[in-house]
C-alpha positions as CSV (number, residue, x, y, z in Angstrom):
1,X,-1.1,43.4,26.6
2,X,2.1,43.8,24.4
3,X,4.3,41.4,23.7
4,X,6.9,43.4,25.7
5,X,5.0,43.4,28.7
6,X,4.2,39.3,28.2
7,X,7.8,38.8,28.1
8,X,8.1,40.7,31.4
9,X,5.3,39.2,33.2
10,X,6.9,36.0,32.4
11,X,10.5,36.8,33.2
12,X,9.0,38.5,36.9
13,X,7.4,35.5,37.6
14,X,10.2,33.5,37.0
15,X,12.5,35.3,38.5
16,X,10.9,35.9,41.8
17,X,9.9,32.2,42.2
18,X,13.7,31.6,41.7
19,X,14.2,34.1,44.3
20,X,12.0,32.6,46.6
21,X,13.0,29.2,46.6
22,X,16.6,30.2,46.8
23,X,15.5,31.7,49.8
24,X,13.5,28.7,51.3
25,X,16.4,26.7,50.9
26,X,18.4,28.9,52.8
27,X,15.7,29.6,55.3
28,X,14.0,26.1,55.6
29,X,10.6,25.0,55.2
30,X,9.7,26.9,58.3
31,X,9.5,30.1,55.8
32,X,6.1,28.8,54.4
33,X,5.2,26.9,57.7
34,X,2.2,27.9,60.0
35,X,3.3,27.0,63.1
36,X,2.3,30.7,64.2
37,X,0.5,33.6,63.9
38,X,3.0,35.3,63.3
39,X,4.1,32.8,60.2
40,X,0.6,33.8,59.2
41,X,1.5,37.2,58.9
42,X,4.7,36.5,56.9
43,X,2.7,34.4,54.2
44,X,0.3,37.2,53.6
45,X,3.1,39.6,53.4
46,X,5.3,37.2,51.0
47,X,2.1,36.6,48.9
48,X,1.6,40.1,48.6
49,X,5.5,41.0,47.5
50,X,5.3,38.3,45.3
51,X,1.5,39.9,43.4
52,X,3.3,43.6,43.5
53,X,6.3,42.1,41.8
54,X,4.5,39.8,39.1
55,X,1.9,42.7,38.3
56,X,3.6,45.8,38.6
57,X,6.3,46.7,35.9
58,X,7.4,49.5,37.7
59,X,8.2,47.1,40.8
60,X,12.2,45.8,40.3
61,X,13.3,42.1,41.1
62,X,16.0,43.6,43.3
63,X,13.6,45.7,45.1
64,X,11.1,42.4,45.4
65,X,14.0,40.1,46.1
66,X,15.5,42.6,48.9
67,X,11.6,42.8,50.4
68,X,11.6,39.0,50.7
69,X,14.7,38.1,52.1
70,X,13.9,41.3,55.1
71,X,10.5,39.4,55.8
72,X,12.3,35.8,55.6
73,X,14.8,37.2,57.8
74,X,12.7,38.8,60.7
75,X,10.7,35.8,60.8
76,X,13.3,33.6,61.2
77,X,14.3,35.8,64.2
78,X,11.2,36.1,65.5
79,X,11.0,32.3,65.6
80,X,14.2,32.1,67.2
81,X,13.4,34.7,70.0
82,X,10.4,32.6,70.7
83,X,12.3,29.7,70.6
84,X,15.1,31.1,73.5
85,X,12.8,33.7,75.6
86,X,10.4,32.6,77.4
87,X,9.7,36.4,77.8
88,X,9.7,36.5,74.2
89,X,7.1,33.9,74.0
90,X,4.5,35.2,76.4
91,X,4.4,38.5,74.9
92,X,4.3,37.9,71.2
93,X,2.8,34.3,70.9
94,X,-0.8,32.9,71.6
95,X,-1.1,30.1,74.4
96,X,-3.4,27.2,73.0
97,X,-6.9,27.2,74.7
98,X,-8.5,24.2,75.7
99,X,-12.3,24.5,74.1
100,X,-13.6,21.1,74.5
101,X,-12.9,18.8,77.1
102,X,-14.1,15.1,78.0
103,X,-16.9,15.8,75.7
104,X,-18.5,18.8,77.2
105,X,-18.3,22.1,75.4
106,X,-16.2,24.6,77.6
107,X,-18.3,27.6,76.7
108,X,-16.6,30.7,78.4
109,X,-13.6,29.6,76.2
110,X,-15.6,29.6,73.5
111,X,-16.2,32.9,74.4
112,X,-12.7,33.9,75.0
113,X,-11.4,32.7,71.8
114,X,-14.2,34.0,69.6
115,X,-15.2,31.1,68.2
116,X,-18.9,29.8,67.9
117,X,-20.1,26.7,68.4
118,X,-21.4,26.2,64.8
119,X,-17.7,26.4,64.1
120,X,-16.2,24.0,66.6
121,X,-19.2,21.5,65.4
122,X,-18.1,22.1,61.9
123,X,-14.0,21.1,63.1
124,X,-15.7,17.9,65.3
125,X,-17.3,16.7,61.8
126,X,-14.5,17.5,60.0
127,X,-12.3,15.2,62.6
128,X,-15.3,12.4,62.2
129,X,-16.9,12.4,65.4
130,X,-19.8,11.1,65.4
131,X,-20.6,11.4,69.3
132,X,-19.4,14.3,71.8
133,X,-18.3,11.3,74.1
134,X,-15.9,10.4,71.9
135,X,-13.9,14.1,71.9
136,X,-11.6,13.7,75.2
137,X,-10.1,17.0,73.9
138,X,-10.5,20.0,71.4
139,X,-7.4,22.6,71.6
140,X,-7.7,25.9,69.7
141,X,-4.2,26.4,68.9
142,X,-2.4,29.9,68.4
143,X,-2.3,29.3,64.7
144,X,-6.1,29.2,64.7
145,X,-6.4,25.4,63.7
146,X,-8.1,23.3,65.7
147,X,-6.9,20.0,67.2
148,X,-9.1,17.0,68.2
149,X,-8.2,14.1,70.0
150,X,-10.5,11.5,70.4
151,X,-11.4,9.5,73.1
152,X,-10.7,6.0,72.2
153,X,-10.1,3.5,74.9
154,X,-10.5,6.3,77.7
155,X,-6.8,6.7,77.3
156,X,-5.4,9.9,79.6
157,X,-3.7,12.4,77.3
158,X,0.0,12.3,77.8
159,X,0.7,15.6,79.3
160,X,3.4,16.9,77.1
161,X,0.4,17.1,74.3
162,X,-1.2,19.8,76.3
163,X,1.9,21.8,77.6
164,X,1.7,25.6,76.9
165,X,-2.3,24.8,76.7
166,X,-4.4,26.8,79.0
167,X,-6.2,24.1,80.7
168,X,-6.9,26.2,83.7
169,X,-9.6,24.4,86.1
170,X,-9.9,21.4,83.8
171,X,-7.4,18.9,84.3
C-alpha cells in the first residue's frame, strides 16, 4: 500500500464516520436500533456502504454519503408506516410468538418459528434458569431475540407485555 492510498483509507474512514454520525443525529438512535427485522436489514446494508466506501478508492464519499442517508431515510419511513398503519404492520412486520409457556415447551411453535430446542435451552441458560418451572414465559420476538420472563412469585404477566404476541390457545 502507498502512502497515497494510506492517506485515503484514512481520510474515507474518517469521513464516512463523520457522515454517519451526522446522520444518526439527525435520524436518532433508532438508525442503529434493532427493534425490527427490518432494522436488521438496514444495519447489514449500512455496514456494507460503509466497507465499499473505506475499501474501495473508486467508491466517492458523496456517492457513500448519498447511499446512507437513502437507507437512513427509508427506514425511518418504514418505521413510521409501522408506527401509523396497522395495515402497514401486519404485512411487513413479524408478530412475536409465544414458544414457552408456564414452563412447558410449546413445540409446534417451535416448529413454526424454526427454532430448535437446543437453541431455546441455550436462551433459558443464558437467562439463568435453572428449572423449566421457573420460565412462566419465553417470546420469540420479530427481531429474532428471545425474551424470558421468569416465574417468580407466580405473578400473572401484565397483559400489555404480551400484546401483538401470538398467544393463540394459551392464555
Amino acid at each position: 500500500m502507498t502512502l497515497t492510498e494510506s492517506l485515503w483509507l484514512i481520510s474515507s474512514v474518517f469521513g464516512i464516520f463523520s457522515i454517519i454520525i451526522i446522520l444518526t443525529r439527525v435520524f436518532g438512535l433508532r438508525t442503529f436500533a434493532k427493534m425490527s427485522s427490518f432494522d436488521f436489514a438496514s444495519t447489514i446494508a449500512i455496514g456494507s456502504v460503509l466497507a465499499s466506501i473505506i475499501l474501495n478508492s473508486s467508491y466517492s464519499l458523496y456517492k457513500g454519503g448519498l447511499t446512507l442517508l437513502t437507507i437512513i431515510v427509508f427506514q425511518t419511513l418504514f418505521s413510521f408506516l409501522v408506527r401509523r398503519s396497522a395495515i402497514f404492520k401486519n404485512w411487513f412486520t413479524n408478530k412475536p410468538q409465544l414458544i414457552m409457556w408456564k414452563g412447558q415447551i410449546l413445540y409446534k411453535k417451535l416448529q413454526k418459528c424454526n427454532v430448535g430446542e437446543d437453541d431455546l435451552l441455550a436462551k433459558l441458560r443464558e437467562a439463568n434458569v435453572h428449572d423449566f418451572g421457573e420460565v412462566k414465559a419465553v417470546i420469540f420476538e420479530s427481531t429474532g431475540d428471545v425474551s424470558v420472563i421468569h416465574n417468580s412469585e407466580n405473578k400473572d404477566v401484565a397483559d400489555q407485555l404480551l400484546k401483538d404476541v401470538d398467544i393463540e390457545g394459551y392464555d
